[in-house]
C-alpha positions as CSV (number, residue, x, y, z in Angstrom):
1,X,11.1,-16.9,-6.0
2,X,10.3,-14.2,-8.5
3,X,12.3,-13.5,-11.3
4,X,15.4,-10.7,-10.8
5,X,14.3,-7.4,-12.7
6,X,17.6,-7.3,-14.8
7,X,16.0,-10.8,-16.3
8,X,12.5,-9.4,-17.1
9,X,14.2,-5.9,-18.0
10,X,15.9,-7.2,-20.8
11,X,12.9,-9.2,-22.4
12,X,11.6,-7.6,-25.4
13,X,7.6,-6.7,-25.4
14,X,6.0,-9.9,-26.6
15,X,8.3,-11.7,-23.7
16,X,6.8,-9.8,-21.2
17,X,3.3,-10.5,-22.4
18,X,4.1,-14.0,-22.4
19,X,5.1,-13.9,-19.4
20,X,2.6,-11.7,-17.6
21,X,0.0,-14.4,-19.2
22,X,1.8,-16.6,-17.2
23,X,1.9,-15.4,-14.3
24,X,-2.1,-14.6,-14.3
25,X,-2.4,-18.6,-14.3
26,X,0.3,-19.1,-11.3
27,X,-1.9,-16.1,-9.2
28,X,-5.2,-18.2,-9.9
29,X,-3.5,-21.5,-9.0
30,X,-2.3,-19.8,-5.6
31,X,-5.9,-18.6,-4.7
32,X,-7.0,-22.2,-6.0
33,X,-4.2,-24.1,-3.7
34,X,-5.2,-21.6,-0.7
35,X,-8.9,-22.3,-0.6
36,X,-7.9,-26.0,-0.8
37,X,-5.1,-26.2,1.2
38,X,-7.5,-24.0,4.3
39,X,-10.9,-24.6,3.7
40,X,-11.2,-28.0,4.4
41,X,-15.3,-28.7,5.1
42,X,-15.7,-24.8,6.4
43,X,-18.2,-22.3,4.6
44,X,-16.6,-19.8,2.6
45,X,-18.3,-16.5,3.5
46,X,-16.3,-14.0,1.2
47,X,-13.3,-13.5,-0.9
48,X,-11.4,-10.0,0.2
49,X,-9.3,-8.6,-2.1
50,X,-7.5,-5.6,0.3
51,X,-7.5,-2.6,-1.6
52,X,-5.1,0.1,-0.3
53,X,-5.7,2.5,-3.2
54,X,-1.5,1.8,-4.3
55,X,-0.2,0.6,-7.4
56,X,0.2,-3.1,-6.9
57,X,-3.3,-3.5,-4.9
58,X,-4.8,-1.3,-7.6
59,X,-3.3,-4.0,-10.5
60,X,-5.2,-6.9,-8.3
61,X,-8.5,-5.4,-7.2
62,X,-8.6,-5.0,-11.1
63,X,-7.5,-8.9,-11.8
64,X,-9.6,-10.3,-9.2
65,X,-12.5,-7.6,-9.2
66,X,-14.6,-10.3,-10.9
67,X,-14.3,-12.8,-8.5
68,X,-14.5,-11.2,-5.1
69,X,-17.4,-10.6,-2.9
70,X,-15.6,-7.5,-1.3
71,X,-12.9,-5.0,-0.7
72,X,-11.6,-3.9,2.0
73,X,-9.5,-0.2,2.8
74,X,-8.5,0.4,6.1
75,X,-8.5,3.9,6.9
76,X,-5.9,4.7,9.0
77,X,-7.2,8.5,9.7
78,X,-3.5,9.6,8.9
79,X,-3.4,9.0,4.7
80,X,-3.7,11.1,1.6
81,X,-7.4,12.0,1.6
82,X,-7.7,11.8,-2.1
83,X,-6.4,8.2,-1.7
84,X,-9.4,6.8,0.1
85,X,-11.9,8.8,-2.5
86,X,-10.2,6.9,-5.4
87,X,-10.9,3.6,-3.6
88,X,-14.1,4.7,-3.0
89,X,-14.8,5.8,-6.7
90,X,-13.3,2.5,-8.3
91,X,-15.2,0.0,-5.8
92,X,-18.5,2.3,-6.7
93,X,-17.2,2.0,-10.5
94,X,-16.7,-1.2,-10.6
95,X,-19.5,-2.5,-8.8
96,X,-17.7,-3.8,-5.9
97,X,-19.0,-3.6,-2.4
98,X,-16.4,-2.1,-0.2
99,X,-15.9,-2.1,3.4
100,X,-14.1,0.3,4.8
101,X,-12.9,0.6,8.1
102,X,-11.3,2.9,10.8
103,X,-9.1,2.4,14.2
104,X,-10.8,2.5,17.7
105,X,-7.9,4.6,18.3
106,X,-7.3,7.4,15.8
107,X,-3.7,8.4,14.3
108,X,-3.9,11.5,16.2
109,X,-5.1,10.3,19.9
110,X,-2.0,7.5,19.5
111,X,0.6,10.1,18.8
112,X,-0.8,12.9,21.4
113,X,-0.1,9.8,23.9
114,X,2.8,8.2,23.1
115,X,5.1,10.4,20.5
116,X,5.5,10.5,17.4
117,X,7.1,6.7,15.8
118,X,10.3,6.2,14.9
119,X,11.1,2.5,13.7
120,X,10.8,0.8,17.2
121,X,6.9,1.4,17.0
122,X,6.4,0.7,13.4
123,X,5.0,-2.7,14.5
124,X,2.4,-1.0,17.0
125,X,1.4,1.5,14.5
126,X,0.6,-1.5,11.7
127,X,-1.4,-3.2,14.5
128,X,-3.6,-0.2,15.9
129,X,-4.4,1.7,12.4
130,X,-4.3,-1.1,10.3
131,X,-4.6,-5.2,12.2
132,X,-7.2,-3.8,14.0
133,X,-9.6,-2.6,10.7
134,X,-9.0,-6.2,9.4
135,X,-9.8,-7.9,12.6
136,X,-13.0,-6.0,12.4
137,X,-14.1,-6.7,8.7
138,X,-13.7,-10.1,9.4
139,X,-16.0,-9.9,12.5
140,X,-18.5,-8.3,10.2
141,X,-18.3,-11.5,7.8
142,X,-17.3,-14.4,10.4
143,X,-20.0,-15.2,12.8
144,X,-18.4,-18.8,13.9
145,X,-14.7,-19.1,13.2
146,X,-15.4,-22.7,14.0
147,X,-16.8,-23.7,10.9
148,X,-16.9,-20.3,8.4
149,X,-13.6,-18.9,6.3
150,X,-12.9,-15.8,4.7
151,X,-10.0,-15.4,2.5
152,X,-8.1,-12.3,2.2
153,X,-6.5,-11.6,-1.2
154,X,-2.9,-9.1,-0.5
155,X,-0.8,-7.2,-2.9
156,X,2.2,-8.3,-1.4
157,X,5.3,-9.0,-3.8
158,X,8.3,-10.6,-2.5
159,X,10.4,-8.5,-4.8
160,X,9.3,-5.2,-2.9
161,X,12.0,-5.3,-0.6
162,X,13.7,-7.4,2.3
163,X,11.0,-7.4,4.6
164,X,8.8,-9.5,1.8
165,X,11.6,-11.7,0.5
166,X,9.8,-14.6,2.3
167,X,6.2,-14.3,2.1
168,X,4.3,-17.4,2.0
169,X,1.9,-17.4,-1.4
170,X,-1.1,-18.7,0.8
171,X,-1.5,-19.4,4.9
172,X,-4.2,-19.4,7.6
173,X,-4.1,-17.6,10.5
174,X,-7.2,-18.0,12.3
175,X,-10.5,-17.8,10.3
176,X,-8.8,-16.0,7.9
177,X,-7.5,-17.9,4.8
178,X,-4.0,-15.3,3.4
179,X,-3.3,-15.5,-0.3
180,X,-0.2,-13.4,-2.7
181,X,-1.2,-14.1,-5.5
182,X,1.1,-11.4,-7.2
183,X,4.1,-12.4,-4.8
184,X,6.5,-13.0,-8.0
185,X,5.3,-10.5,-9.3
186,X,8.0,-7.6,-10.5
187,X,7.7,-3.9,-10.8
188,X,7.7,-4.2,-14.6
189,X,5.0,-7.2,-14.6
190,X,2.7,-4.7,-13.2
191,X,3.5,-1.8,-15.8
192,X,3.2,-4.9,-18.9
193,X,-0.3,-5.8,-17.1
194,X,-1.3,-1.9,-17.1
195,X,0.0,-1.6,-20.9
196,X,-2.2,-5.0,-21.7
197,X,-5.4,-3.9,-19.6
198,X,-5.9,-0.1,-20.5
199,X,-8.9,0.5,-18.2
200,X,-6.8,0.2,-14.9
201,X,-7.2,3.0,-12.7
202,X,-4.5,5.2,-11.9
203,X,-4.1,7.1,-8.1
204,X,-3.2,10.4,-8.7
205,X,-1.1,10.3,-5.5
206,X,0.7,7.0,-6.1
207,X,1.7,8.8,-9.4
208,X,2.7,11.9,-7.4
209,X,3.7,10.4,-4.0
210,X,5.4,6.9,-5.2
211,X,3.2,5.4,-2.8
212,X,-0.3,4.9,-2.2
213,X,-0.8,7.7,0.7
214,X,-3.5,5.6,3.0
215,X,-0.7,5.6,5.9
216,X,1.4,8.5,7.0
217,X,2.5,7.0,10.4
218,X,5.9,8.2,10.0
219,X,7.6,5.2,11.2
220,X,10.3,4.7,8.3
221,X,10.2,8.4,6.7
222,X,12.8,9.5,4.9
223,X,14.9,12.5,4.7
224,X,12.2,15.1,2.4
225,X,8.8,12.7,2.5
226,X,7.5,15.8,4.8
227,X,8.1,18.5,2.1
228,X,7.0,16.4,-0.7
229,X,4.1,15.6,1.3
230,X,3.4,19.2,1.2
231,X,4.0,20.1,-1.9
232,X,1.7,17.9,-3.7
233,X,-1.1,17.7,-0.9
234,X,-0.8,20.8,1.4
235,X,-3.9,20.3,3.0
236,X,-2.1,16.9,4.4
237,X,0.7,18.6,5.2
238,X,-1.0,21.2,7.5
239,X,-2.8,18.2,9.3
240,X,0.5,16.8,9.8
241,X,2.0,20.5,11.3
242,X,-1.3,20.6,13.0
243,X,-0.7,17.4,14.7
244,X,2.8,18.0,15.7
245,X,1.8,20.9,17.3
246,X,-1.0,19.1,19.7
247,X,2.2,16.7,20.2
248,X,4.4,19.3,21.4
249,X,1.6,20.5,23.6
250,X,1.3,17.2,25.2
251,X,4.5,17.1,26.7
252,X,6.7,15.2,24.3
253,X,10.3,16.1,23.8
254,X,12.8,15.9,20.8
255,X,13.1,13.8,18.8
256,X,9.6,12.7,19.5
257,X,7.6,15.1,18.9
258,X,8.8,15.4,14.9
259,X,7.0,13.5,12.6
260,X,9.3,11.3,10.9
261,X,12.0,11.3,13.4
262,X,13.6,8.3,12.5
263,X,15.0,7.5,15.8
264,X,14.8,3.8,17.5
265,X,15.2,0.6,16.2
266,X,13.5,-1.6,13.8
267,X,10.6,-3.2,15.0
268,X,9.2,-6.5,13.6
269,X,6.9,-5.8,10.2
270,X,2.9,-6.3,10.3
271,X,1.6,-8.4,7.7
272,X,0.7,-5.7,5.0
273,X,4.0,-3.8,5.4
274,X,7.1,-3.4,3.6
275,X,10.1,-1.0,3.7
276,X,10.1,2.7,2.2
277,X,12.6,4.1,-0.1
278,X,12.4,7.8,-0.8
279,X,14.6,10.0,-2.3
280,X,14.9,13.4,-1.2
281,X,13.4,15.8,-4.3
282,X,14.2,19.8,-3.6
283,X,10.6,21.6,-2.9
284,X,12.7,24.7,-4.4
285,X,13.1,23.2,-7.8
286,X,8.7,22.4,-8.0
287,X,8.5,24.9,-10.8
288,X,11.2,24.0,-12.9
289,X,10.7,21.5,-16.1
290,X,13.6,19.7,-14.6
291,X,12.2,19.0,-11.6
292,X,13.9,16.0,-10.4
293,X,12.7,13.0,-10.2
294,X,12.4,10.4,-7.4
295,X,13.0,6.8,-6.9
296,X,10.9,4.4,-3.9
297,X,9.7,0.8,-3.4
298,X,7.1,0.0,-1.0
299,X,6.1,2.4,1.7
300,X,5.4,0.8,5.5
301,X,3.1,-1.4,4.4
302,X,1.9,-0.1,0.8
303,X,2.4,-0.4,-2.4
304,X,4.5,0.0,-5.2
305,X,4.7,3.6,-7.9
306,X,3.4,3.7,-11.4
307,X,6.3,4.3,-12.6
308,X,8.9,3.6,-15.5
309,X,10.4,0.3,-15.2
310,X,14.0,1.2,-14.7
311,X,13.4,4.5,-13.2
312,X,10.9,5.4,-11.2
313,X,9.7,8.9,-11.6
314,X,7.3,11.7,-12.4
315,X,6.3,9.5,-15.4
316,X,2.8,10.8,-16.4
317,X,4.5,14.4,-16.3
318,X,6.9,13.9,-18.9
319,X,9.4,14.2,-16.4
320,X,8.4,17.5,-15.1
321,X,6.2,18.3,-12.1
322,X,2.3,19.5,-13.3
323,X,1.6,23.0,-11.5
324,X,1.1,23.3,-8.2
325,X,-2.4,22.2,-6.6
326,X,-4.5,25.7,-5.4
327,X,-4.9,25.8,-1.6
């Protein structure tokens, strides 16, 4: 189980190196103990490191980037556009092939049929934007899951939040070989291996956002993630007002045809997803030096901020919001 924050909070900077060293060699012992564990006398075709363009995927593409074949971003068609362009700069950056894939079904044709989610079709939304792009990156590498293996390397952290708490470091499911290798890994681990490693990328959205923006579903919105959608990436916004519009048309009735609704129960999580934390920031207050700040762990299914490690906030702004984007 991973370390409680208050314990790595109150270690002074050398401890936290030490410690981040550490916890380097438990990731490559995981991806070690996976591959022999769940290879067994199959061909390894490639090693995956899934790259959602967040903070914590952003800190492993980096670790791993040397010893992966691939990444892979599934675009859900319903994220942060400037999200999948970093992915697509770093992978071309660092010389990593990337495979990016999309849904049969896009975001929009799902909620023009069925509504808008609320938390009882979280688990639907996971499988047709997101499940669905793995399963077909792996038919792209796999030609006979009898005797080939292709090992997918996740950003999931057990500290993230009660939906993670349990993850196993490594399993199989299928032809696919899982590994965590950051899964005791904390918030502030991440910032001490960003401080060590200077030439990690940073998404402008995660920074803005608190979360990497490559899915919008909806599904566990909080009370404001609209409006702060808008005011940092209007464009997204309007798609999002478009879309709610063609979902009005179609038929569907309060609450469903508000994005972010809320309304239902909790569904079961898919693999890649976590819970979302959001606090509500006042759009009126966007010009203001004292602009306040907001707090969130992992979005449905994504990643963790760049943020401060006791407070998580508009960090790289001083504490203020930059000006506005131009539309």
């Amino acid at each position: 189980m991973p370390t409680p924050i208050e314990d790595v909070a109150s270690l002074g900077p050398a401890d936290r190196i030490r410690r981040v060293i550490a916890l380097r060699e438990q990731s490559d012992s995981i991806l070690a103990a996976a591959l022999d564990t769940h290879l067994g006398d199959r061909r390894l075709v490639a090693r995956c490191v899934l790259f959602s363009g967040g903070n914590d995927s952003t800190v492993l593409a980096h670790m791993v980037r040397h010893r992966v074949t691939h990444a892979i971003h599934c675009n859900t068609t319903i994220g942060v556009k400037e999200t999948h362009q970093f992915v697509r700069d770093t992978c071309t950056e660092w010389g990593l092939p990337l495979i990016e894939e999309y849904p049969p079904q896009t975001y929009r044709q799902l909620v023009i049929e069925r509504g808008f989610p609320g938390p009882a079709m979280h688990l639907l939304m996971y499988q047709r934007l997101k499940e669905r792009g793995l399963r077909q990156a792996r038919r792209k590498l796999v030609t006979d899951g009898r005797k080939e293996r292709v090992l997918f390397i996740a950003g999931r952290r057990r500290q993230e939040s009660a939906r993670r708490a349990d993850i196993p470091l490594y399993e199989r499911v299928d032809s696919v070989i899982w590994a965590s290798p950051l899964a005791n890994w904390t918030t502030l681990d991440l910032n001490t291996y960003r401080q060590v490693h200077g030439d990690v990328p940073r998404n402008p959205v995660s920074a803005a956002l608190h979360m990497s923006g490559d899915c919008l579903c909806g599904a566990f919105a909080k009370p404001g993630e609209l409006e702060e959608i808008r005011w940092w990436y209007p464009d997204t916004g309007a798609e999002l007002d478009d879309i709610a519009a063609a979902v009005t048309a179609a038929g569907h009735r309060a609450p469903y045809n508000r994005w972010g609704h809320g309304s239902g129960r909790r569904s079961r999580s898919g693999r890649l997803c976590g819970t979302c934390g959001l606090t509500r920031v006042d759009p009126s207050a966007k010009d203001t030096a004292s602009a306040q700040s907001h707090q969130s762990s992992c979005t449905a299914g994504h990643d963790a901020a760049n943020a401060d490690p006791r407070r998580v906030r508009a960090a790289d702004h001083g504490g203020a919001r930059p000006p506005r984007r131009s539309q």
